[in-house]
Kinemage of the C-alpha trace (Angstrom):
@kinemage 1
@onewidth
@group {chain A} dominant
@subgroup {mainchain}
@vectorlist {calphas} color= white
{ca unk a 1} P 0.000 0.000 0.000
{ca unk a 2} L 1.180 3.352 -0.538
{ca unk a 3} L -0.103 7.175 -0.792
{ca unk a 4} L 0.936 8.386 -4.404
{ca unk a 5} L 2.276 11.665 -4.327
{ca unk a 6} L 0.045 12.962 -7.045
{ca unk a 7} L -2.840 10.724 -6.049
{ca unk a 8} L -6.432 12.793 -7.378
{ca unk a 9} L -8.129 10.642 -10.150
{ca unk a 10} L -11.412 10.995 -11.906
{ca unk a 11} L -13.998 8.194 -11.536
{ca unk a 12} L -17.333 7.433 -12.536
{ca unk a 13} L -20.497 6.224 -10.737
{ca unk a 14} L -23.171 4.301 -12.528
{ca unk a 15} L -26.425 4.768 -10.337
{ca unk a 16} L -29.883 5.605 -11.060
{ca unk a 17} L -30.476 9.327 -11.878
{ca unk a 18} L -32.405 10.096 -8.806
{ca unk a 19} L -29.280 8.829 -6.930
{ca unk a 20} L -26.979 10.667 -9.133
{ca unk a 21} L -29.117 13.682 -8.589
{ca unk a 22} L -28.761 12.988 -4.845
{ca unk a 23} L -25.266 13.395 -4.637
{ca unk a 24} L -25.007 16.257 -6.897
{ca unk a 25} L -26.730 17.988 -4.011
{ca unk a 26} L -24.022 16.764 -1.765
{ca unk a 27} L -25.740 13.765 0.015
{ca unk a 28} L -23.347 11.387 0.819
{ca unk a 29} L -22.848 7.686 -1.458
{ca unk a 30} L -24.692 4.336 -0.167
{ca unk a 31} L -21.537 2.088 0.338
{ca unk a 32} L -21.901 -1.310 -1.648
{ca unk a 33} L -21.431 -4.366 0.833
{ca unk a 34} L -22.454 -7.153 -0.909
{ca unk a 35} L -20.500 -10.471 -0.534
{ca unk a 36} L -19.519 -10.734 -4.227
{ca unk a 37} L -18.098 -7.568 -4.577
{ca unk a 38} L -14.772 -8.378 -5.581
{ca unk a 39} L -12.481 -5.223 -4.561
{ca unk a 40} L -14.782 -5.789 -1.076
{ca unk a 41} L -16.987 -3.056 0.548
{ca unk a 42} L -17.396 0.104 -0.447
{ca unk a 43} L -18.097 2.951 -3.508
{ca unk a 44} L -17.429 1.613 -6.737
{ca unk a 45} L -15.958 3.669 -10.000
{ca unk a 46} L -14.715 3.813 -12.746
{ca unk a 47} L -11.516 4.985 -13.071
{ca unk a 48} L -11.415 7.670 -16.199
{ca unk a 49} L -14.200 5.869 -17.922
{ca unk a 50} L -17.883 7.786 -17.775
{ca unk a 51} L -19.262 4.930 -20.333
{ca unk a 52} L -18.361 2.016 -18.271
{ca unk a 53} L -19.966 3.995 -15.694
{ca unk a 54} L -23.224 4.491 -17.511
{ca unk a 55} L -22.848 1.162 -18.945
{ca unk a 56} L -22.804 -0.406 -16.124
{ca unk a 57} L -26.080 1.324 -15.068
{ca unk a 58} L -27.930 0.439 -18.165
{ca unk a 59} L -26.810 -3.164 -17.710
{ca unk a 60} L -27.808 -3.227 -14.428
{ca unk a 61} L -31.252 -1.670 -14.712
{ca unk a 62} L -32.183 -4.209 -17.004
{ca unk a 63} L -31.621 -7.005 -14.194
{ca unk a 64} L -34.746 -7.716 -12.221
{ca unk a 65} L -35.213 -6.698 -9.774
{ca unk a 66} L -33.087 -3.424 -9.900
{ca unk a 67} L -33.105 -0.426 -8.474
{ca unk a 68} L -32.080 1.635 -11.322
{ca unk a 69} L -35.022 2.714 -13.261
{ca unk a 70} L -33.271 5.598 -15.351
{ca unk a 71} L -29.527 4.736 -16.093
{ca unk a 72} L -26.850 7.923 -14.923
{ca unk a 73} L -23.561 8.486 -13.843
{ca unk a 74} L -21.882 11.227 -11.769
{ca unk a 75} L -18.453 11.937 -11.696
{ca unk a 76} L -15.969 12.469 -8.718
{ca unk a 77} L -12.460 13.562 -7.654
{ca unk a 78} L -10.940 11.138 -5.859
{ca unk a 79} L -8.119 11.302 -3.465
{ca unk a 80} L -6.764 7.513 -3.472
{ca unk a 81} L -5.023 8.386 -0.187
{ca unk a 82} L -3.411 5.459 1.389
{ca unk a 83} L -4.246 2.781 -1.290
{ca unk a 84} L -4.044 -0.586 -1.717
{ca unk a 85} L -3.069 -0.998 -5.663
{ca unk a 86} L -3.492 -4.215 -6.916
{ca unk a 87} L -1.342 -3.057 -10.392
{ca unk a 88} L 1.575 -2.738 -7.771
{ca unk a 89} L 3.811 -5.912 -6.998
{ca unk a 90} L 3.328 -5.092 -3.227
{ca unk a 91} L -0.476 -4.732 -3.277
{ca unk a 92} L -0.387 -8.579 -5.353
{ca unk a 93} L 1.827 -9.553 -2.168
{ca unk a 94} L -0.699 -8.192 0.102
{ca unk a 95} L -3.430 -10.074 -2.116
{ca unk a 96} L -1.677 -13.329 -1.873
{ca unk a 97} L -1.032 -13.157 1.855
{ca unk a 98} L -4.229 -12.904 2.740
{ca unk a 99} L -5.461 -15.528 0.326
{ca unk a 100} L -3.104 -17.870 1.966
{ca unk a 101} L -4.666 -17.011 5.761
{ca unk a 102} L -8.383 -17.415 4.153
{ca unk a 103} L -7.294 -20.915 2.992
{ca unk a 104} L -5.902 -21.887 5.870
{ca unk a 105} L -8.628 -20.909 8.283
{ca unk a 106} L -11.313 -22.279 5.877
{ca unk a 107} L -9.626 -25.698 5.302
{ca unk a 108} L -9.032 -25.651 9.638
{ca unk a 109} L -12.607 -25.207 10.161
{ca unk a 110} L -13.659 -27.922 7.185
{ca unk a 111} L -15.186 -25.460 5.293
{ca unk a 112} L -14.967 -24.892 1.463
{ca unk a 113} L -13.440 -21.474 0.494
{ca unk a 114} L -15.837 -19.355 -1.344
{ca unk a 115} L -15.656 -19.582 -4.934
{ca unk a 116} L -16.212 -16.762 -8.274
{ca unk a 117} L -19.004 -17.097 -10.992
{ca unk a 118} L -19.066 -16.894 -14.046
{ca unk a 119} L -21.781 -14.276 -13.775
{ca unk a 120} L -19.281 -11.779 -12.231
{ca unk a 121} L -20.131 -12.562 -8.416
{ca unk a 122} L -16.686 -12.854 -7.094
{ca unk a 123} L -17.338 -14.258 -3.889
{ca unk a 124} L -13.307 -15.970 -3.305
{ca unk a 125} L -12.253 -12.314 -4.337
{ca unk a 126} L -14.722 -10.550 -1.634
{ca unk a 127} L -13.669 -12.920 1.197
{ca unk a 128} L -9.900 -12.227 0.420
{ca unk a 129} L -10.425 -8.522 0.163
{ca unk a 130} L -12.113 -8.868 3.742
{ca unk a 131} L -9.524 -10.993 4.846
{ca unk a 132} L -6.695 -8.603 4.242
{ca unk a 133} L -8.965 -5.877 6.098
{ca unk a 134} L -8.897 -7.893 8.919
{ca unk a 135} L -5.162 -8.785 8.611
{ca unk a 136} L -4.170 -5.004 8.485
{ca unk a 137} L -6.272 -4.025 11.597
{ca unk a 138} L -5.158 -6.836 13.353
{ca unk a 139} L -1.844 -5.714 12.806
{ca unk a 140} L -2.360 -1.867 13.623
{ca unk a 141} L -2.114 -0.809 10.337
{ca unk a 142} L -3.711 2.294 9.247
{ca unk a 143} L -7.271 1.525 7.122
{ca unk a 144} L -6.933 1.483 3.612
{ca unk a 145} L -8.706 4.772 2.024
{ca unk a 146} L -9.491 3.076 -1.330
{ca unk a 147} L -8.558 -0.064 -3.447
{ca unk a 148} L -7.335 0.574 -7.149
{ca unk a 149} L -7.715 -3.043 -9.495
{ca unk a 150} L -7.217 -4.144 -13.565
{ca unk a 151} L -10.611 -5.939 -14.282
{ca unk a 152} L -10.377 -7.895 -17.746
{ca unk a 153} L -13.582 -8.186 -18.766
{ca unk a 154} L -15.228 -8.384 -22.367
{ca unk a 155} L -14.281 -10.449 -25.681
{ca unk a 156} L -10.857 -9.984 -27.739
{ca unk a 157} L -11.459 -6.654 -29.630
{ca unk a 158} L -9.778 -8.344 -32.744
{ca unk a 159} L -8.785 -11.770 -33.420
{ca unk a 160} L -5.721 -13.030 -31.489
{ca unk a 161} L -6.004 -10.072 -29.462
{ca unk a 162} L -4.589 -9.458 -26.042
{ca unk a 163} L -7.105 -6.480 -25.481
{ca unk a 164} L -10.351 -7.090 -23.960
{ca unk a 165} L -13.252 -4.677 -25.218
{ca unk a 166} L -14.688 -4.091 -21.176
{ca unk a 167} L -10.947 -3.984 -19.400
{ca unk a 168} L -10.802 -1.304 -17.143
{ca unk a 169} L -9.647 -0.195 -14.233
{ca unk a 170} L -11.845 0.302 -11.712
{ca unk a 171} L -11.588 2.017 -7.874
{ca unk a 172} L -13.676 1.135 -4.401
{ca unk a 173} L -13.266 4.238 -2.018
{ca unk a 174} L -13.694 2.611 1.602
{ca unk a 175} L -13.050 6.097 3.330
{ca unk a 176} L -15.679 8.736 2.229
{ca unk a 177} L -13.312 11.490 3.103
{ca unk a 178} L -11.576 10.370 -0.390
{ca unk a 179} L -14.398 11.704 -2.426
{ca unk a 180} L -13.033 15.427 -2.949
{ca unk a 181} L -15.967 16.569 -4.846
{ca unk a 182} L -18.599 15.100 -7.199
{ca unk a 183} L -20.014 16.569 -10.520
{ca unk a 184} L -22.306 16.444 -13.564
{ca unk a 185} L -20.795 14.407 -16.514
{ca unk a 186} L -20.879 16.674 -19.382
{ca unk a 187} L -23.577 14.748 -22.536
{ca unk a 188} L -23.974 12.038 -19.688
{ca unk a 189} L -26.886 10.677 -22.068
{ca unk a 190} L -24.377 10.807 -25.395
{ca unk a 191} L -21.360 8.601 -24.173
C-alpha cells in the first residue's frame, strides 16, 4: 500500500439518476457491501471511464429486480489516499497473503473457500479482500482509504487479441473522506 504523491483521479459512478441527482446535491454515497463484490466493501468507480460507468447502469437496470429505473452516472475527484493498488507488486503480495490465511482458516474449520461465478459474483475475491482488512487491523495498520484493481472483462477486440473490449480499471473508495468533490458528466446521455 502506498499514498501516491500525485494521487487525485477521476472516476465514474453508474447509479440511477435520482441517486446521481442525490449526490449532486451533496448527500453522501450508499456504500456497496455485498458479498460478491470483488475489490470488497465500499463505492465503486470507474476509473477515467464515464461509459463504463453508464454502462454499467444500463446493464444493471435491465436485471430484475433493480433499483435503477433511469440509467446515470456522476463523476468524482478522488483522493486515493493510502491505497491498496493491486497493479503494484506489493499490493499482489498483500493479495496473496491474505489468500493464503483465508485458505488456511477455511480448510481448519472444514469449510470450502468461497468460490467466483461466471456471472461476475466474485465471492473468493470478496472474502480475500475482507480478509486482508482484517489482517491489516489486526496488525495496527492504518485503514486502507481506497482499493485501485485491472478488471479484464469483455471479448478480444480483434482476433488473437490481447485487449479485452470491457478492461478497465476500476476504484472502491472505503473512506468517504476520499471523495473530494462530485459533478455532472458533461452529454452524460451521449457517451
Amino acid at each position: 500500500m502506498h499514498r501516491l504523491s500525485s494521487s487525485f483521479v477521476l472516476g465514474y459512478h453508474g447509479c440511477d439518476r435520482t441517486v446521481g441527482e442525490s449526490l449532486l446535491k451533496g448527500n453522501p454515497f450508499r456504500p456497496s457491501n455485498n458479498d460478491y463484490d470483488w475489490l470488497g466493501p465500499g463505492i465503486y468507480f470507474w476509473e477515467s471511464n464515464p461509459q463504463r460507468g453508464l454502462d454499467f447502469a444500463r446493464d444493471t437496470a435491465r436485471l430484475k429486480p433493480s433499483g435503477i429505473r433511469e440509467p446515470f452516472v456522476v463523476g468524482a475527484v478522488l483522493d486515493l489516499g493510502l491505497c491498496l493498488d493491486l497493479t503494484t507488486t506489493a499490493g499482489v503480495e498483500w493479495i496473496k497473503t491474505a489468500f493464503d490465511s483465508l485458505a488456511k482458516n477455511t480448510a481448519a474449520g472444514g469449510v470450502p473457500l468461497p468460490s467466483n461465478r461466471k456471472d461476475g459474483r466474485r465471492h473468493l475475491d470478496c472474502a480475500v479482500m475482507r480478509r486482508l482488512h482484517s489482517i491489516l487491523e489486526s496488525l495496527g495498520t492504518p485503514a486502507v482509504d481506497t482499493v485501485r484493481g485491472v478488471f479484464v472483462e469483455g471479448k478480444p477486440i480483434y482476433p488473437g487479441a490481447g485487449f479485452d473490449e470491457k478492461t478497465h480499471i476500476q476504484i472502491v473508495v472505503r473512506n468517504q473522506r476520499s471523495i473530494k468533490g462530485v459533478f455532472r458528466v458533461p452529454g452524460e446521455r451521449s457517451l
